[in-house]
PyMOL Python script that loads the backbone (N, CA, C, O; Angstrom):
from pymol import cmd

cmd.read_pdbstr("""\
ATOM      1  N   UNK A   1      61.774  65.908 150.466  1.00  0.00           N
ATOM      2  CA  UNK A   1      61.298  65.181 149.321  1.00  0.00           C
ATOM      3  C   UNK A   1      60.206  66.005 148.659  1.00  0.00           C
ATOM      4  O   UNK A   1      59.447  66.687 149.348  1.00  0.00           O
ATOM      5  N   UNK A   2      60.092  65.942 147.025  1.00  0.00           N
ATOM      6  CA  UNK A   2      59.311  67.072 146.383  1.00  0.00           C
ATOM      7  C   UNK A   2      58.133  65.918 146.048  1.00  0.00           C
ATOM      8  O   UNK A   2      58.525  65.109 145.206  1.00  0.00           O
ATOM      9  N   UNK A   3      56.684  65.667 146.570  1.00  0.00           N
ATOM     10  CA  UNK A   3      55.780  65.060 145.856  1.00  0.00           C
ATOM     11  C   UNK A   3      55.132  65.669 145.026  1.00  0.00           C
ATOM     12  O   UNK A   3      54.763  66.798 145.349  1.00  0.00           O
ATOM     13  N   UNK A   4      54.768  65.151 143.683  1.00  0.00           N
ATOM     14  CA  UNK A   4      54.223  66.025 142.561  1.00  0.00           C
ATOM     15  C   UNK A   4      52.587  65.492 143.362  1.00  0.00           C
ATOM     16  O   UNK A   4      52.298  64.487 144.012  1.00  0.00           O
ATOM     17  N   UNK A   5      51.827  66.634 142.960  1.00  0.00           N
ATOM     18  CA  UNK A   5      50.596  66.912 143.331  1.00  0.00           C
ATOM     19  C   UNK A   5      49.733  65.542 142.449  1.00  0.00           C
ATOM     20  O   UNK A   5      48.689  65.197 143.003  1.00  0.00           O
ATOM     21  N   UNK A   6      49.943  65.107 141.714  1.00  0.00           N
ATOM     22  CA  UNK A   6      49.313  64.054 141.411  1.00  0.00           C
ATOM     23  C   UNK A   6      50.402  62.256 141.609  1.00  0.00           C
ATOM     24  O   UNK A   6      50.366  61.154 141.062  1.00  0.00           O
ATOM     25  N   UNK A   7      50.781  62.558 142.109  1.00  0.00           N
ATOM     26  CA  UNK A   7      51.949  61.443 143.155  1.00  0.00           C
ATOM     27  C   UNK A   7      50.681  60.379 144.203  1.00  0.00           C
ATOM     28  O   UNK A   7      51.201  59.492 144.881  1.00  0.00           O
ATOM     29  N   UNK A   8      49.456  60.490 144.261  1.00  0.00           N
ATOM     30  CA  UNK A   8      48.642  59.818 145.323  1.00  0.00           C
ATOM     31  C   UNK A   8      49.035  58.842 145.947  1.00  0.00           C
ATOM     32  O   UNK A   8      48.856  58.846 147.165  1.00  0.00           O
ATOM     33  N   UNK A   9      49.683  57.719 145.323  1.00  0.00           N
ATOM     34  CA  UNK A   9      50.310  56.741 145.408  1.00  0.00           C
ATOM     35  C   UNK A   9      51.409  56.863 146.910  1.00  0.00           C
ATOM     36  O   UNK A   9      51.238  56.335 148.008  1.00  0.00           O
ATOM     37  N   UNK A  10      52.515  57.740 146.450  1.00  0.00           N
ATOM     38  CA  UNK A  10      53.290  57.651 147.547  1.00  0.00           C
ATOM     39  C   UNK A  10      52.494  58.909 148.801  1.00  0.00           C
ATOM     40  O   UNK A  10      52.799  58.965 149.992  1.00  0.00           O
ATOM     41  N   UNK A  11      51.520  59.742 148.146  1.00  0.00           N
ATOM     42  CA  UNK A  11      51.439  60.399 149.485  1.00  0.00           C
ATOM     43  C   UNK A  11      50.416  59.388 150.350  1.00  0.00           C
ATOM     44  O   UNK A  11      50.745  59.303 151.533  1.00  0.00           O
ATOM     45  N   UNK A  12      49.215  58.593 149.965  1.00  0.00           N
ATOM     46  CA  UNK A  12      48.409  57.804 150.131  1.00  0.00           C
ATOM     47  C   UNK A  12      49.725  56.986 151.335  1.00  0.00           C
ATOM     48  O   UNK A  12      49.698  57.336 152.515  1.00  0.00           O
ATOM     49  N   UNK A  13      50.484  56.230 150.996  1.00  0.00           N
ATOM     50  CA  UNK A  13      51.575  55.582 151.746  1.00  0.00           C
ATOM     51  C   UNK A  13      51.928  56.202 152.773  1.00  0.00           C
ATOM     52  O   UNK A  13      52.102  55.512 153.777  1.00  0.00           O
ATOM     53  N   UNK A  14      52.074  57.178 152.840  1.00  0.00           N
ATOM     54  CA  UNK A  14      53.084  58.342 153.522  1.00  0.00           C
ATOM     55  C   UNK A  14      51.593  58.881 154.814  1.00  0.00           C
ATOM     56  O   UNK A  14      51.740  58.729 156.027  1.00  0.00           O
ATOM     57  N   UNK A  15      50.583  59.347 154.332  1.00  0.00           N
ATOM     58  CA  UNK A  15      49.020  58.993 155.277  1.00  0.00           C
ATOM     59  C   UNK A  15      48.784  58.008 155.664  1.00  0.00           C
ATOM     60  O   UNK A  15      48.344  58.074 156.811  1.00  0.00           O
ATOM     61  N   UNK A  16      48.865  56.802 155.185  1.00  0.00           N
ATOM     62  CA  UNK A  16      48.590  55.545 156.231  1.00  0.00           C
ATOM     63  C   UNK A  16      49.591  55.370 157.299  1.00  0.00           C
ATOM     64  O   UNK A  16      49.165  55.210 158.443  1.00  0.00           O
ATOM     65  N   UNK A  17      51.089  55.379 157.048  1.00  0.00           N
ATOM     66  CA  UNK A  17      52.113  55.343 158.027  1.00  0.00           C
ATOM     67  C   UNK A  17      52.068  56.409 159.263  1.00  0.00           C
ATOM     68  O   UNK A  17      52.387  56.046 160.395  1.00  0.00           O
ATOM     69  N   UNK A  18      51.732  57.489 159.038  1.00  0.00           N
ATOM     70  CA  UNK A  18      51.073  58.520 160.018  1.00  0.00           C
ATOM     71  C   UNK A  18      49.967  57.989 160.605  1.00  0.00           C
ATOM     72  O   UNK A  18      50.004  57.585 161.767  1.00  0.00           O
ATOM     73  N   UNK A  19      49.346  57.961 160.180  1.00  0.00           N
ATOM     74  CA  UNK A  19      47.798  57.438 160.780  1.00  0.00           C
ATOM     75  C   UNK A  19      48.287  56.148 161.768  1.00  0.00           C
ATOM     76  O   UNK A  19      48.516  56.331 162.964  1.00  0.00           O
ATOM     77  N   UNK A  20      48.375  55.258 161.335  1.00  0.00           N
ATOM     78  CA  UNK A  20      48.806  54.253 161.915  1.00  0.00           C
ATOM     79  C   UNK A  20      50.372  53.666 163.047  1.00  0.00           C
ATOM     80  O   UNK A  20      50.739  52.580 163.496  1.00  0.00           O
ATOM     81  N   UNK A  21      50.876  55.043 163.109  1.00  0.00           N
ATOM     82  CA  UNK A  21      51.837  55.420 164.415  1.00  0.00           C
ATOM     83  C   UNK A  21      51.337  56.383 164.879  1.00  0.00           C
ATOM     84  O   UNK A  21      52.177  57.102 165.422  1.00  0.00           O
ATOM     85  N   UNK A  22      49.650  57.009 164.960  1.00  0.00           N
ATOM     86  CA  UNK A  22      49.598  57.768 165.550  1.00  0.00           C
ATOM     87  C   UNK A  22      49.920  59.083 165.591  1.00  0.00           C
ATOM     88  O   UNK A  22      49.751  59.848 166.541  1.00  0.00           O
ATOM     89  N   UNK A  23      50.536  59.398 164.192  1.00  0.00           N
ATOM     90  CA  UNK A  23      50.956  60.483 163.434  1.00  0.00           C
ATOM     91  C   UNK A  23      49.843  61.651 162.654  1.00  0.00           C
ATOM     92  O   UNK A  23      48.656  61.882 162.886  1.00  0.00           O
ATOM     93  N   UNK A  24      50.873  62.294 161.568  1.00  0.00           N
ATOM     94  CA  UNK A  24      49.939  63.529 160.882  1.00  0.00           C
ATOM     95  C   UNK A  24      51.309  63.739 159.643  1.00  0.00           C
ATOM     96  O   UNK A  24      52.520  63.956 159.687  1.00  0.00           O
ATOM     97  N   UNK A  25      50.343  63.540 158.671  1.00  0.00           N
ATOM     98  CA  UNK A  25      51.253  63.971 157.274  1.00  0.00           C
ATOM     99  C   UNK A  25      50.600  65.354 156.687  1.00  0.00           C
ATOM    100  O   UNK A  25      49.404  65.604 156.835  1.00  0.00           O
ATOM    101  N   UNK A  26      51.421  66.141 156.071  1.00  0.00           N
ATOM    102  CA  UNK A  26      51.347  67.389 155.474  1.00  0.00           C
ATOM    103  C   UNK A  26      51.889  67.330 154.090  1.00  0.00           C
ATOM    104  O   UNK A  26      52.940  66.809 153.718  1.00  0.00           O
ATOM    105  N   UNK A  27      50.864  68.041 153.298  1.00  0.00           N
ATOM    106  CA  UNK A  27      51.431  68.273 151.556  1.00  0.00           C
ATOM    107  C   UNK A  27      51.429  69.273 151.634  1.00  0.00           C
ATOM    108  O   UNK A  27      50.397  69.689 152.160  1.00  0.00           O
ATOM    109  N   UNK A  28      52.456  70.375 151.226  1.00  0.00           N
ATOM    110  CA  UNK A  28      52.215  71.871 151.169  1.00  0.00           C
ATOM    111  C   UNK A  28      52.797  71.695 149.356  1.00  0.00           C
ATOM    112  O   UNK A  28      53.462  70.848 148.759  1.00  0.00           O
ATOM    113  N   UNK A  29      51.968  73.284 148.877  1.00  0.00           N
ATOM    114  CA  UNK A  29      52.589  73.137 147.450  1.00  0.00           C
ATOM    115  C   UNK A  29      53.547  74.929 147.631  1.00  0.00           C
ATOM    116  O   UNK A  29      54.374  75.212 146.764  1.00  0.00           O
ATOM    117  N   UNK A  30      53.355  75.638 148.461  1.00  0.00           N
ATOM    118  CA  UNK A  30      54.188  76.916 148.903  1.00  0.00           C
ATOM    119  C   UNK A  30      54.744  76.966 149.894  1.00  0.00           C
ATOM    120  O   UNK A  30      54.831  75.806 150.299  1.00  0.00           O
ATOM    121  N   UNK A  31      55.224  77.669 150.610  1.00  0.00           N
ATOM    122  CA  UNK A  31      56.182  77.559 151.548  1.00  0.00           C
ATOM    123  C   UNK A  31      55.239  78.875 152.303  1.00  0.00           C
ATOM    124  O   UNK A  31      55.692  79.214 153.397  1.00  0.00           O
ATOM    125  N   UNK A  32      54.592  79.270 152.059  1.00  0.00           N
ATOM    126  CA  UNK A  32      53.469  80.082 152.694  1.00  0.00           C
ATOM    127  C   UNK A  32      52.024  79.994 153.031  1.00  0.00           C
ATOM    128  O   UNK A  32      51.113  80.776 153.302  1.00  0.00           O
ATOM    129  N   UNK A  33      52.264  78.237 152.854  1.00  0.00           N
ATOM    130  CA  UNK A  33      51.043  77.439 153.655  1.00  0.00           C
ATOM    131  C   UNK A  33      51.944  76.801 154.705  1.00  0.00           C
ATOM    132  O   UNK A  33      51.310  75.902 155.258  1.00  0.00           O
ATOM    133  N   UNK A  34      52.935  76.893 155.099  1.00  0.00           N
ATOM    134  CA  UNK A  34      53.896  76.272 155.974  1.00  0.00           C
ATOM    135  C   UNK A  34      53.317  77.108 157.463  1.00  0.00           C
ATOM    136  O   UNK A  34      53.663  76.520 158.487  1.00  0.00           O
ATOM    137  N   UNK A  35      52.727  78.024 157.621  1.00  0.00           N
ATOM    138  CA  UNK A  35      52.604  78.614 159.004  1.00  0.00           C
ATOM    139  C   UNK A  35      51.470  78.055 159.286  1.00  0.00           C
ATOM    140  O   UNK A  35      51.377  77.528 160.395  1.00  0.00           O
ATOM    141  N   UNK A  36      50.580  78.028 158.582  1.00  0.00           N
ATOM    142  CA  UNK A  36      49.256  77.432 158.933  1.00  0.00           C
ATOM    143  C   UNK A  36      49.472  76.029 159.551  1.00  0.00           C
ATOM    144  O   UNK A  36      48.606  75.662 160.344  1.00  0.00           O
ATOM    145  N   UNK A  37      50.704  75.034 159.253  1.00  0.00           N
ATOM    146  CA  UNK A  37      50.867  74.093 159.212  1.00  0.00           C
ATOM    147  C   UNK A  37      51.715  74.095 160.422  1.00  0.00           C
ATOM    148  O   UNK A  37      51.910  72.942 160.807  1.00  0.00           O
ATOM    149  N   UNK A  38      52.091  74.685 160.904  1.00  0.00           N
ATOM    150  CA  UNK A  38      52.699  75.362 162.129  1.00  0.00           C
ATOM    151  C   UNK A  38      51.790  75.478 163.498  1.00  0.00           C
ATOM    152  O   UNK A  38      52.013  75.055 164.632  1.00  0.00           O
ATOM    153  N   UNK A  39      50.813  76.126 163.018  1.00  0.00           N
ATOM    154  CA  UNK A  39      50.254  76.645 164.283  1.00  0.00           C
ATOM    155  C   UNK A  39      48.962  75.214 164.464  1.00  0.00           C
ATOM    156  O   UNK A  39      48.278  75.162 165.486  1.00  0.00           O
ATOM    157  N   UNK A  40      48.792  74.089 163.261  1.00  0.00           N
ATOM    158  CA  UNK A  40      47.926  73.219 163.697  1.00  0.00           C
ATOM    159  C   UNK A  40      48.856  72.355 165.070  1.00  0.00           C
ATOM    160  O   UNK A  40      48.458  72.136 166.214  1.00  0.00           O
ATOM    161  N   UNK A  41      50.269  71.980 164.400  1.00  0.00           N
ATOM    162  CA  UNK A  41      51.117  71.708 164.990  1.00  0.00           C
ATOM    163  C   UNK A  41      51.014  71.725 166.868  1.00  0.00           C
ATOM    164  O   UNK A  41      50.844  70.991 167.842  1.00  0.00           O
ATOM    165  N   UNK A  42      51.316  73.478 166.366  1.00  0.00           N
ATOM    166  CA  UNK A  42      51.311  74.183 168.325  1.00  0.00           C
ATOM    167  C   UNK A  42      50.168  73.746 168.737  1.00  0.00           C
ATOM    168  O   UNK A  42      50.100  73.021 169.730  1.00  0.00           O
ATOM    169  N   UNK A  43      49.278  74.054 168.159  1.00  0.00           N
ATOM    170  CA  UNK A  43      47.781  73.659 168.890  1.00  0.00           C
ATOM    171  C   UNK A  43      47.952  72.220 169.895  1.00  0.00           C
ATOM    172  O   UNK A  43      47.872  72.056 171.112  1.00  0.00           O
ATOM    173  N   UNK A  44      48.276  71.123 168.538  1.00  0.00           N
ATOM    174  CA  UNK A  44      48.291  69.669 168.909  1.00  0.00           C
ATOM    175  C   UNK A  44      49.126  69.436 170.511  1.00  0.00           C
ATOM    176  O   UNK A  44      48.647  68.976 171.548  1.00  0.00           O
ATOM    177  N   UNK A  45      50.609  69.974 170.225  1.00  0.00           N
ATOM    178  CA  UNK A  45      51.324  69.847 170.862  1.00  0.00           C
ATOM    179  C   UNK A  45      50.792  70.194 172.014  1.00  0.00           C
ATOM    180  O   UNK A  45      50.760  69.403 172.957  1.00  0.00           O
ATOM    181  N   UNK A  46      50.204  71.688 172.101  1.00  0.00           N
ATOM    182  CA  UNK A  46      49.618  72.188 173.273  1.00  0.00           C
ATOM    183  C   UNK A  46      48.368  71.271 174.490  1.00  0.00           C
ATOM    184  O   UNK A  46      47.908  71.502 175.608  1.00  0.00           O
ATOM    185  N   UNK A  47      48.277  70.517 173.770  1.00  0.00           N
ATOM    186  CA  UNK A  47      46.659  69.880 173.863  1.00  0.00           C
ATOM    187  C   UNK A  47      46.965  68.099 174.123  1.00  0.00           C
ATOM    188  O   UNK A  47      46.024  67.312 174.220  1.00  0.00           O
ATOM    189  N   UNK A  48      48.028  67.779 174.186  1.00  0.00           N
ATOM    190  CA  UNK A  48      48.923  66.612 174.670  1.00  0.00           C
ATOM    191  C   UNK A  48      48.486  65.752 175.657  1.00  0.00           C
ATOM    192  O   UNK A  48      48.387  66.345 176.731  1.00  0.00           O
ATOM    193  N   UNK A  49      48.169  64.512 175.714  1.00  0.00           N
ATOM    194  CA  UNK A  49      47.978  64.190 177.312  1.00  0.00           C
ATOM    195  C   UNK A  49      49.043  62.521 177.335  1.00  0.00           C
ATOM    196  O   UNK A  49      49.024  61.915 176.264  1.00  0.00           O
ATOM    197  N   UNK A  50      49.468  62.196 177.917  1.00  0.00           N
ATOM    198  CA  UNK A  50      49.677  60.765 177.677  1.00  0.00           C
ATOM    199  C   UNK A  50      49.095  59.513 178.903  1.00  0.00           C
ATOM    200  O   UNK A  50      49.008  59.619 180.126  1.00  0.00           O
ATOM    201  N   UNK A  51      48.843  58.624 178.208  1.00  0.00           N
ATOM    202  CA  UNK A  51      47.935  57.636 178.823  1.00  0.00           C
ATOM    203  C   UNK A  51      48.278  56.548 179.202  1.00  0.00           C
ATOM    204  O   UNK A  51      47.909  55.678 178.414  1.00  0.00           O
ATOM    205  N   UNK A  52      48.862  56.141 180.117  1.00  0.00           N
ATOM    206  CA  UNK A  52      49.188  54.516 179.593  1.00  0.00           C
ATOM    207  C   UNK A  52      48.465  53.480 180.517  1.00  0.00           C
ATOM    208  O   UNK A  52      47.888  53.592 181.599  1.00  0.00           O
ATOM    209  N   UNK A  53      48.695  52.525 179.757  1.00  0.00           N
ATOM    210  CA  UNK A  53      48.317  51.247 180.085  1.00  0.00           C
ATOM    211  C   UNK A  53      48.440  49.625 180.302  1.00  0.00           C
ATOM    212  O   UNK A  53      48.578  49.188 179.159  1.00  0.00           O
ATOM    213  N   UNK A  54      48.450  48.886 180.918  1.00  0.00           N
ATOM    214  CA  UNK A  54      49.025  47.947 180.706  1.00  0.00           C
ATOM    215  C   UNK A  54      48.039  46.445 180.820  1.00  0.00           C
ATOM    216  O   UNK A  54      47.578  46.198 181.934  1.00  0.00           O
ATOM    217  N   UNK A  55      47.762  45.556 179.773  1.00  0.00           N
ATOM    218  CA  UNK A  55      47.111  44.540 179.820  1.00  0.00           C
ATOM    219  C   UNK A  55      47.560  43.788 180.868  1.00  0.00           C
ATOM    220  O   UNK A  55      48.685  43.778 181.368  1.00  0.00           O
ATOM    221  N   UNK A  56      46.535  43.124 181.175  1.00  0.00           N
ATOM    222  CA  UNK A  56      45.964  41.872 182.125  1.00  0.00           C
ATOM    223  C   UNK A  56      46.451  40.858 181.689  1.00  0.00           C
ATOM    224  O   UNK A  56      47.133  40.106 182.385  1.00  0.00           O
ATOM    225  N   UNK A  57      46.175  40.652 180.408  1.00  0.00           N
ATOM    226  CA  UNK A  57      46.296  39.248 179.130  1.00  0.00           C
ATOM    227  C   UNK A  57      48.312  39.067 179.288  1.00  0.00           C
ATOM    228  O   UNK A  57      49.221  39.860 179.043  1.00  0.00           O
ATOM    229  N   UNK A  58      48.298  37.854 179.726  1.00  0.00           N
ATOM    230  CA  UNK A  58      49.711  38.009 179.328  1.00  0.00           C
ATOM    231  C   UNK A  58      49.961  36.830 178.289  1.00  0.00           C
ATOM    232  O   UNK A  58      49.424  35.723 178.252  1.00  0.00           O
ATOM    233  N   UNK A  59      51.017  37.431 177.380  1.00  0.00           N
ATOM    234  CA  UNK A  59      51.395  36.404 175.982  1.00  0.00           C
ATOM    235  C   UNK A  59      50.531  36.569 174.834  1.00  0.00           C
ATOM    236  O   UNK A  59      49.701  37.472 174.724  1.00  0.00           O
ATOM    237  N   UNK A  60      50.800  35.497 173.829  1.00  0.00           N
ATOM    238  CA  UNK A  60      49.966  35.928 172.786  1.00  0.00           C
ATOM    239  C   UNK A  60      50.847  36.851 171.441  1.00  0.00           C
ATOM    240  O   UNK A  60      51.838  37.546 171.664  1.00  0.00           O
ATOM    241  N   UNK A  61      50.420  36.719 170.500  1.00  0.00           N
ATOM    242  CA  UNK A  61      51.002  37.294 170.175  1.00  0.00           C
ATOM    243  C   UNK A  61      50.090  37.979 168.608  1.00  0.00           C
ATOM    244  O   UNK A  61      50.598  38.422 167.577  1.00  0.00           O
ATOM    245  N   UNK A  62      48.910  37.862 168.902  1.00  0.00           N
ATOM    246  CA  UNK A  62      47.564  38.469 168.001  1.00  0.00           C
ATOM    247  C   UNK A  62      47.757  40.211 168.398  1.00  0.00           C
ATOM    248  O   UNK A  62      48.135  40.621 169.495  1.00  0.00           O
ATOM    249  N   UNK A  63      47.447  40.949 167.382  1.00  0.00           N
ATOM    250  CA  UNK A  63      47.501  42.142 166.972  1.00  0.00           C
ATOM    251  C   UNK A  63      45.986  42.342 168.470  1.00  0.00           C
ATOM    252  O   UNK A  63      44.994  41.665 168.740  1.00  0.00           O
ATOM    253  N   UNK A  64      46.493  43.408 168.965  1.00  0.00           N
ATOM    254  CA  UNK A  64      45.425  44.317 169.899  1.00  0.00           C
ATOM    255  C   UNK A  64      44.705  45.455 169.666  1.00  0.00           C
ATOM    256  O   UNK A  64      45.376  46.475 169.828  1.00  0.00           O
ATOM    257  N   UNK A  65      43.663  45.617 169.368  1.00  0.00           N
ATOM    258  CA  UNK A  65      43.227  46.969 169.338  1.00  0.00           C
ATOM    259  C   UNK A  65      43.310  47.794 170.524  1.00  0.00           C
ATOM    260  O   UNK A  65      43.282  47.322 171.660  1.00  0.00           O
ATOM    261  N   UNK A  66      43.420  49.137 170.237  1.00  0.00           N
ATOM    262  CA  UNK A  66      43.504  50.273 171.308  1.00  0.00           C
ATOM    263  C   UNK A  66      42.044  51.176 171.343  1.00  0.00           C
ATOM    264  O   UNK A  66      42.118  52.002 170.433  1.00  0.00           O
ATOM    265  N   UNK A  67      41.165  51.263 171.840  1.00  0.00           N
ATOM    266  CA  UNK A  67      39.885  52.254 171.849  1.00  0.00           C
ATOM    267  C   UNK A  67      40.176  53.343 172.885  1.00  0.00           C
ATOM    268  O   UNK A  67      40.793  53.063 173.912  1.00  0.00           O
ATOM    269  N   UNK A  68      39.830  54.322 172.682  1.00  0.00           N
ATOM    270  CA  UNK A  68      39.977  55.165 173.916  1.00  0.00           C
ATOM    271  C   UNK A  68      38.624  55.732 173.605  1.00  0.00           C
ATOM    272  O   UNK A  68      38.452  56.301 172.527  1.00  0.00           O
ATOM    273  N   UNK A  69      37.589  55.607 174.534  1.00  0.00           N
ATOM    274  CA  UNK A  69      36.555  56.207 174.734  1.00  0.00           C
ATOM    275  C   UNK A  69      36.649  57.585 175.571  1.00  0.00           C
ATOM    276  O   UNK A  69      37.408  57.756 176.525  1.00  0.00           O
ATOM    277  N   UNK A  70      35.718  58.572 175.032  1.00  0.00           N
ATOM    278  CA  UNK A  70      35.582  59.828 176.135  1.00  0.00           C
ATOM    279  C   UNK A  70      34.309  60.476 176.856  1.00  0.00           C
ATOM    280  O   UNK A  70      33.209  60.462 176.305  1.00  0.00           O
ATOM    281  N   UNK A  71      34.416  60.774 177.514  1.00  0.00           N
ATOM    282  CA  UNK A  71      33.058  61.137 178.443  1.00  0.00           C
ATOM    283  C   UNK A  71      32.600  62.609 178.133  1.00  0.00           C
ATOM    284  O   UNK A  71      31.507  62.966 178.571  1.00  0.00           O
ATOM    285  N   UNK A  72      33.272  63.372 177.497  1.00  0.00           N
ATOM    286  CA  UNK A  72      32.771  64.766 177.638  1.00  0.00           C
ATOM    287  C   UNK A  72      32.552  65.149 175.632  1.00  0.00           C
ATOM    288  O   UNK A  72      33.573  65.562 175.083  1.00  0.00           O
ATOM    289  N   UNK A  73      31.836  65.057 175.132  1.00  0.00           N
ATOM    290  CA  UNK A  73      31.211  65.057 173.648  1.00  0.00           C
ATOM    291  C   UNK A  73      32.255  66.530 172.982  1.00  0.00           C
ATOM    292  O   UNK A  73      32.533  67.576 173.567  1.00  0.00           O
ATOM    293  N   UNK A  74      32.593  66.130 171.747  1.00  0.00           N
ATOM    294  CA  UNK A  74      33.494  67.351 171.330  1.00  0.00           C
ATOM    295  C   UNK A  74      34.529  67.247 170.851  1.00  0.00           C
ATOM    296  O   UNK A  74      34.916  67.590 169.734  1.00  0.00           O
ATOM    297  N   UNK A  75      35.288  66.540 172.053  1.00  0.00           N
ATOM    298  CA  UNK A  75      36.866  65.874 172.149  1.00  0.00           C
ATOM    299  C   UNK A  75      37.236  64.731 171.856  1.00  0.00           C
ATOM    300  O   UNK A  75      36.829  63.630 172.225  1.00  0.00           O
ATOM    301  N   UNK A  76      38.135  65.074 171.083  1.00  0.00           N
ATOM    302  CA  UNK A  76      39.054  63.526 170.363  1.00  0.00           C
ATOM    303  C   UNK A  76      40.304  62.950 171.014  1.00  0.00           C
ATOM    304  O   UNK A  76      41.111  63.631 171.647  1.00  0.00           O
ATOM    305  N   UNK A  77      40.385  61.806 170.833  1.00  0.00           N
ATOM    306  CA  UNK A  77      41.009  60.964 171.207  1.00  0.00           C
ATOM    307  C   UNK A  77      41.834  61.063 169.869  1.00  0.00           C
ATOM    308  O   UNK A  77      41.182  61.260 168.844  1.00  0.00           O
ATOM    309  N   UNK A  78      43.487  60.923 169.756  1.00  0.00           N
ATOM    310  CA  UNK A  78      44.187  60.206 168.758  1.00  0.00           C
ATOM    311  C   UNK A  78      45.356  59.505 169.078  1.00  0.00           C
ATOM    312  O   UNK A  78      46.334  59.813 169.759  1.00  0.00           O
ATOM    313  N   UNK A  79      44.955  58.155 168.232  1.00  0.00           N
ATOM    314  CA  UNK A  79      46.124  56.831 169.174  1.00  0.00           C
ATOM    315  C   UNK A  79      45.962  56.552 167.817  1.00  0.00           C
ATOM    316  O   UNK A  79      45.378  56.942 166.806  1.00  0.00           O
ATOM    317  N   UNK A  80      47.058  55.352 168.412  1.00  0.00           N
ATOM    318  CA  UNK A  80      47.632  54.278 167.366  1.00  0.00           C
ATOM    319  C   UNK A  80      46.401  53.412 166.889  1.00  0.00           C
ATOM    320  O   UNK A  80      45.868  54.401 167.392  1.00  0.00           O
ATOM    321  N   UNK A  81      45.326  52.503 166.392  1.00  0.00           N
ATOM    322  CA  UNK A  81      44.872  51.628 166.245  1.00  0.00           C
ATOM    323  C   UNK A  81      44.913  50.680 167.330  1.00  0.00           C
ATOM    324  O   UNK A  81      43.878  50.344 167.905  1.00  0.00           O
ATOM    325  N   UNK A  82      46.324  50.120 167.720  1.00  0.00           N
ATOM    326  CA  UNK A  82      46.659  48.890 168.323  1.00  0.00           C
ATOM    327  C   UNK A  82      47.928  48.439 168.722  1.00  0.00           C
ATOM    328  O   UNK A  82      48.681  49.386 168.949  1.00  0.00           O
ATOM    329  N   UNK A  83      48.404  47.404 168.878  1.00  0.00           N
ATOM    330  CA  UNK A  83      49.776  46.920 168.722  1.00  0.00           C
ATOM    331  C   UNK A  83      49.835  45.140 169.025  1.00  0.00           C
ATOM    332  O   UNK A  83      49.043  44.281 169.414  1.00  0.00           O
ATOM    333  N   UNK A  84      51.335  45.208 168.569  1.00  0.00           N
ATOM    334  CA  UNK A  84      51.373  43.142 169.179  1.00  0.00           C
ATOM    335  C   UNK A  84      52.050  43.025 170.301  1.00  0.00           C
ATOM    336  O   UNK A  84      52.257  44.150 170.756  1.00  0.00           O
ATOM    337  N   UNK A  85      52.316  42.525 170.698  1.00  0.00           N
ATOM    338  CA  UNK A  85      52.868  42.465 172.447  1.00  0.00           C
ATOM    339  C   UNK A  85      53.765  41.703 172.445  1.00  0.00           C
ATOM    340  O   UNK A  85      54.358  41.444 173.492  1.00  0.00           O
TER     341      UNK A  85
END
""", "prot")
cmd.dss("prot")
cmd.show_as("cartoon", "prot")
cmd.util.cbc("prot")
cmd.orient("prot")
């Protein structure tokens, strides 16, 4: 899909849906910003951990937030917001 550089609207859409599965959206306007966009990629991938968890609370059906706190200053955490159960 070609977004015109002043399109905010659908890329704005297209960033919240990432964000909010825990994702990452990219606008390139060359095809030679595509490596840069590559190697943030490898990095991420490289740097992976998965976590899981499982509530106590059973039923319900109110939206949950997800926090992931960290102990060592620097390092990020990236999750979903939350989910419904």
């Amino acid at each position: 899909m070609n977004l015109e550089v002043r399109d905010t609207e659908v890329r704005g859409m297209l960033m919240r849906l990432a964000r909010e599965t825990g994702g990452a959206s990219y606008f390139i306007e060359r095809a030679t910003q595509l490596e840069r966009i590559y190697e943030q990629i490898e990095e991420e991938l490289r740097s992976q951990y998965l976590i899981g968890y499982q509530s106590s609370q059973l039923g319900g059906e109110d939206f949950r937030e997800v926090e992931v706190q960290l102990a060592m200053p620097g390092l990020r955490a990236k999750t979903i917001p939350g989910y419904y159960p």
